[in-house]
N, C-alpha and C positions, 0 to 999 in steps of 0.2 A: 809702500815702495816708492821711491823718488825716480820716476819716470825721468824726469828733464837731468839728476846728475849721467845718465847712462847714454843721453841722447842729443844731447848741444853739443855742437859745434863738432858734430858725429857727420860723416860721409855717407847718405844712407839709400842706396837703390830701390824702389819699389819699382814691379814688371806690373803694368794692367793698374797702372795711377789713374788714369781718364774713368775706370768703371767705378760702381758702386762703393763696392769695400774700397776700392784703391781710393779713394778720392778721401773718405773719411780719414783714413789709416796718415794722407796727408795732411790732410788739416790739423792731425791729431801731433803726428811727431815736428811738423812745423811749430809748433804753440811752445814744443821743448826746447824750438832751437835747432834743430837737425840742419842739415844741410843735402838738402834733397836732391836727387835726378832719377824721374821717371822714364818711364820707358813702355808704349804702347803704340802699337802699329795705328790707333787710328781713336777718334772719340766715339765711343760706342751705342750711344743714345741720342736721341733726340728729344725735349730736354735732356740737360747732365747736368749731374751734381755739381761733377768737376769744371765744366763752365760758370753756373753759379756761383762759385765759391771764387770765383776769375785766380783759379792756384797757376794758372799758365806764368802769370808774372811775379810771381813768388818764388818759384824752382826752376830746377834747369828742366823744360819739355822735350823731351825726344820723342820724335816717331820714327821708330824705328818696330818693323815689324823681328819678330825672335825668329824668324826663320832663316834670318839673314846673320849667321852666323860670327864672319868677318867683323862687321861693324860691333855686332853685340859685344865680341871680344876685346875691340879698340875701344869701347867704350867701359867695360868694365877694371881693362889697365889705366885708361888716363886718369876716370873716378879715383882710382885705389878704396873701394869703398870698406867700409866699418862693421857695416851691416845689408845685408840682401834679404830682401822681402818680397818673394814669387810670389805676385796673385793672377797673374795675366792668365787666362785661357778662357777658352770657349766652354760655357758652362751652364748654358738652356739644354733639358733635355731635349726638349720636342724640336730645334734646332738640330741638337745631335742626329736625332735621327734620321731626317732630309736632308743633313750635309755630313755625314759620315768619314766624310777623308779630310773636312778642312779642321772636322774635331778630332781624330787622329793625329794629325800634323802639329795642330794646334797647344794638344795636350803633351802628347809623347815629345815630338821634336823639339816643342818649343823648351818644355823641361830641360832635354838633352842637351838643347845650347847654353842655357844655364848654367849650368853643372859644368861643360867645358868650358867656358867663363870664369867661374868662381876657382876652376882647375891652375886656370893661365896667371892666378892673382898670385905675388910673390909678397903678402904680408897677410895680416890674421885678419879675418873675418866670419861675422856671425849669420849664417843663413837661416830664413824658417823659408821653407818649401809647402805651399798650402796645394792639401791634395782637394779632398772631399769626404762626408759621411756615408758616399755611396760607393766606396772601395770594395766595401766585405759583400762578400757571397751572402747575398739576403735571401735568410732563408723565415723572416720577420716574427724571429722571437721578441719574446716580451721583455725577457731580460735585459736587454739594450748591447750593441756589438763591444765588446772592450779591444783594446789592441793589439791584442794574440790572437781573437779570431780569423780566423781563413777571408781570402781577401779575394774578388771574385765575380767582378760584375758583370752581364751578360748584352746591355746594350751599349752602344757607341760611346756615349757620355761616361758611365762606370768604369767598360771595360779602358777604355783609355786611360781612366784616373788610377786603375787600379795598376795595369801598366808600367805607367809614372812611378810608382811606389817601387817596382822591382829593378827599373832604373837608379832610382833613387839611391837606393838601397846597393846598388852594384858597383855604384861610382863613392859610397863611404868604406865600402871593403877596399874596393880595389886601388883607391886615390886618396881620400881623402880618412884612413884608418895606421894610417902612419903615426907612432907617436910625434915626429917632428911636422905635422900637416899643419897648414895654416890654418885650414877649413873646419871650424865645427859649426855642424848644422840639424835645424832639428824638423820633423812631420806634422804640418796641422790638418788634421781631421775637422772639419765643423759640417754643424748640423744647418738646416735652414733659416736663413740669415734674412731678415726684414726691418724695414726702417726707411726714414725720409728718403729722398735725394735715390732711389731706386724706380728707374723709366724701364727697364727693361720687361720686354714682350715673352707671353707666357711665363708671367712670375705672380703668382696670386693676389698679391698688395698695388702693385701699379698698375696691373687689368684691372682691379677694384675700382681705382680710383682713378682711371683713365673714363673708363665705363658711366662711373656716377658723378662724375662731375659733369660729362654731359644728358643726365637724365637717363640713362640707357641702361638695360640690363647684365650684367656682368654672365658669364659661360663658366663654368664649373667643371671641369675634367674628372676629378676625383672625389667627390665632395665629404664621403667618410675617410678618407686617406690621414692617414695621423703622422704626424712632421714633428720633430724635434726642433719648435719655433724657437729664435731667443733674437735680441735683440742687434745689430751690427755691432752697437757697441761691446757688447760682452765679448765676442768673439774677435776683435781687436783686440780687445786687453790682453785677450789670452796670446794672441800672438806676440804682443809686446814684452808682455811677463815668461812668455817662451822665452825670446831674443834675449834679453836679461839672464835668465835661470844658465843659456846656453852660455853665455861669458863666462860665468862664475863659478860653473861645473861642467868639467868638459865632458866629463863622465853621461852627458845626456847626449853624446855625439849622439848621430844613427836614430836617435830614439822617435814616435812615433807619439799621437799624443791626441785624443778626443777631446773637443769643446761643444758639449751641449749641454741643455737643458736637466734640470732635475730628471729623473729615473718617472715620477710620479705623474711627474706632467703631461697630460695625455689629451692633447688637441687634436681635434679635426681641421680637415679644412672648414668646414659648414661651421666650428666651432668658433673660429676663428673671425668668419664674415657675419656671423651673430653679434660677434660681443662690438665688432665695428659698426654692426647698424645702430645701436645706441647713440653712437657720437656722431652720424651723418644721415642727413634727410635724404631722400628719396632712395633707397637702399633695395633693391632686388636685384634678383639673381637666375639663374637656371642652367642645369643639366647641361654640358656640351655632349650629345649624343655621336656626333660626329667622330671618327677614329681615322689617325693614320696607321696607313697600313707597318705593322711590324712592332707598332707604338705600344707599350706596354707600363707602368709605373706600379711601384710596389704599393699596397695597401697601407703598411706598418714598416715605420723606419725608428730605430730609437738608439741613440747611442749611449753607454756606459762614461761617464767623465771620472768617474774614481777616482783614475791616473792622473790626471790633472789637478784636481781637488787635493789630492794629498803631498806629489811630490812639486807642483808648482804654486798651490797655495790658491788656486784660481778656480772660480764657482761663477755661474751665474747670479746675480743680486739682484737684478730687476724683477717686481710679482708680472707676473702675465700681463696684468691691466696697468702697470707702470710701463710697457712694452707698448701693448697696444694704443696706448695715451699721446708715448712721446713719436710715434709713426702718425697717430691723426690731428696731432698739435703741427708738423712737421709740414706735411701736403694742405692743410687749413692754409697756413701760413703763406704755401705757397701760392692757391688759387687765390688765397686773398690780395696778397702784393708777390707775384713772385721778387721783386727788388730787394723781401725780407729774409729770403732765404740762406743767406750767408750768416746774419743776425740770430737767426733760428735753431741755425747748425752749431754757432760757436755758445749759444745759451746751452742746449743740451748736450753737449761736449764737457761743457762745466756744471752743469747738476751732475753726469757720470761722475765724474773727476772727484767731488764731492764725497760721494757713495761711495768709491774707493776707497777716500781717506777717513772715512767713520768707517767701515769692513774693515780696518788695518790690510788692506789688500795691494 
């Protein structure tokens, strides 16, 4: 699929540019050509990708937080944009938990403005709306959730995402289900997402290596807990290849849509910080025995991608150990020189890119 005919010299909004995904997701449709304006209330980490990559003087940066309504709206009429790619929200669980109203506000409303934004737009445009794989009522079957199941999450982070969805979902009936609507737009689901250029606290991969690069032992919450790992990249694509599928066929208005991992893949976390001690010296670990109160995380999460695989043509391709390589080639890089990490990011951009065009993907 030719990514750059769909995407030069395209108008293209991403919300939550400054965070992990968002930074990549820029790097990636900049390289097409897009024409970008971000949108994030504030830079989220300390390191950030998105510094690194110095994309501030490449795109138009707003700080603008989503709660602020007015502006979001004046700025998505002057843009007139092409395409809209919501990633911005508050999305640590164990934050969730100890700030409960600003991950309410954050998920729900900040959607909500969204969605009245792309309402106010008086020409066509293609939305992806990224929720989460922690929507469905986890009830941690093996079969993996597909996107008919019941939707249903009971802590602050979930229940907000899940939320979001029936929002979502009220403003394509009610507005944007017109055959004359400017708006089609489509649901991405992704499973747990790892890769370089991720500083964010209480996420497996940067406490790893925040931890052992300074000699020290890393804290394990869940350490049998099984995650639907797959690499940033994959689950970019997939959003990409959404965005695309959504032009072409309107018919995937509304529609809702899983990007994870094969069915069979079945990691732990302990699995996971295993196969990383190979590739890095001084490597332990231990139990956080420590609980907040109310703090709960499901054992088994796994999502069904069928629906993606068949009507969007989109799989994961990277093996585990092609995942885990390009995340410790990635932070190598950077403790070595961080100066190289722009260098780093745009190499394994293009081996993806690569792999793409041998998949016929």
């Amino acid at each position: 699929m030719n990514f750059e005919k769909y995407f030069k010299n395209k108008k293209v909004i991403i919300t939550g540019h400054t965070g992990f995904k968002g930074s990549w997701l820029t790097l990636w449709l900049k390289m097409y050509g897009a024409k970008i304006v971000g949108v994030s209330k504030d830079i989220p980490t300390n390191p950030s990708h998105f510094n690194e990559l110095n994309l501030k003087k490449k795109i138009v940066d707003k700080r603008i937080n989503l709660q602020n309504l007015k502006k979001l709206k004046n700025l998505f009429v002057k843009t007139k944009p092409d395409f809209v790619f919501h990633l911005a929200a508050q999305a640590i669980m164990k934050k969730a938990y100890l700030k409960p109203l600003e991950t309410w506000m954050s998920n729900l409303n900040g959607t909500l403005n969204v969605l009245e934004s792309l309402k106010s737009l008086n020409k066509k445009c293609i939305a992806v709306i990224i929720t989460s794989d922690k929507v469905y009522k986890n009830i941690e079957t093996k079969r993996g959730y597909k996107e008919t199941d019941l939707l249903g999450g009971y802590d602050p982070y979930s229940a907000s995402k899940g939320a979001a969805e029936f929002l979502i979902n009220s403003y394509v009936k009610s507005y944007f289900g017109k055959k004359n609507s400017k708006i089609t737009l489509g649901i991405a689901r992704a499973g747990n997402v790892i890769g370089g250029g991720d500083w964010s606290l209480d996420r497996l991969i940067p406490d790893c290596m925040r931890s052992w690069s300074k000699g020290k032992k890393v804290f394990l919450r869940k350490p049998n807990s099984t995650r639907p790992w797959q690499h940033v990249l994959e689950v970019l694509a997939g959003y990409i290849i959404l965005a695309i599928k959504l032009k072409d066929n309107k018919k995937l208005h509304g529609e809702a849509f899983n990007f994870g991992p094969a069915i069979y893949h079945k990691y732990r976390v302990i699995d996971v910080v295993k196969i990383i001690k190979k590739d890095w010296k001084d490597v332990s670990w231990k139990k956080n025995k420590k609980n907040i109160k109310h703090y709960k995380e499901s054992n088994l999460l796994k999502l069904n991608s069928k629906k993606s695989n068949t009507i969007l043509n989109w799989r994961c391709i990277l093996s585990f150990n092609q995942t885990t390589k390009l995340v410790l080639s990635w932070y190598k890089s950077y403790y070595s020189n961080a100066q190289d990490v722009k260098k780093t990011s745009l190499q394994q951009l293009m081996f993806y890119e690569n792999l793409l065009k041998k998949k016929n993907l």
